[in-house]
Steps between C-alpha positions, in 0.01 A plus 500: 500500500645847415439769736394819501445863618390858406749753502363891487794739447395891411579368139199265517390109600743213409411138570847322564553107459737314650581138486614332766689184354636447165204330343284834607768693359466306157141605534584862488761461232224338290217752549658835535360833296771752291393751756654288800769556709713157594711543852674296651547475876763235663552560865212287640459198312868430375753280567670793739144614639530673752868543591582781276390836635469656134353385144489656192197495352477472063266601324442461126177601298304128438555563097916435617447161608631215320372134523652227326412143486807403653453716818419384828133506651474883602854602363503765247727741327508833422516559114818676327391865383767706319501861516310713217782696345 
């Protein structure tokens, strides 16, 4: 099951996902808009958890991701872009 929750910034209302295993991840990857934002948190769920004080936190527009057959259930890339010139 993914989860859920309302966010309402001055901006306006966001409904984030999150999956919270691999296969839910996959989910995501699967059904995500052009419009969405993919992030990707580490600290409480990986192999470290909850030893390191920081994370960094990426981010990528959901049109960036990159899923090949040969990937892992919920792994994904982040596609190559060059630069306009």
């Amino acid at each position: 099951m993914v989860f859920y929750f309302k966010v309402q910034p001055e901006a306006g209302d966001y409904t984030n996902f999150m999956g919270l295993d691999k296969y839910e991840n996959e989910e995501l990857i699967k059904y995500g808009f052009m419009e969405d934002i993919w992030f990707h948190l580490v600290k409480a769920n990986s192999i470290q958890g909850k030893k390191v004080n920081n994370i960094d936190v990426v981010y990528t527009p959901w049109s960036n991701l990159k899923k090949t057959p040969s990937m892992d259930v919920g792994q994904v890339g982040r596609e190559s872009r060059e630069a306009d010139t």
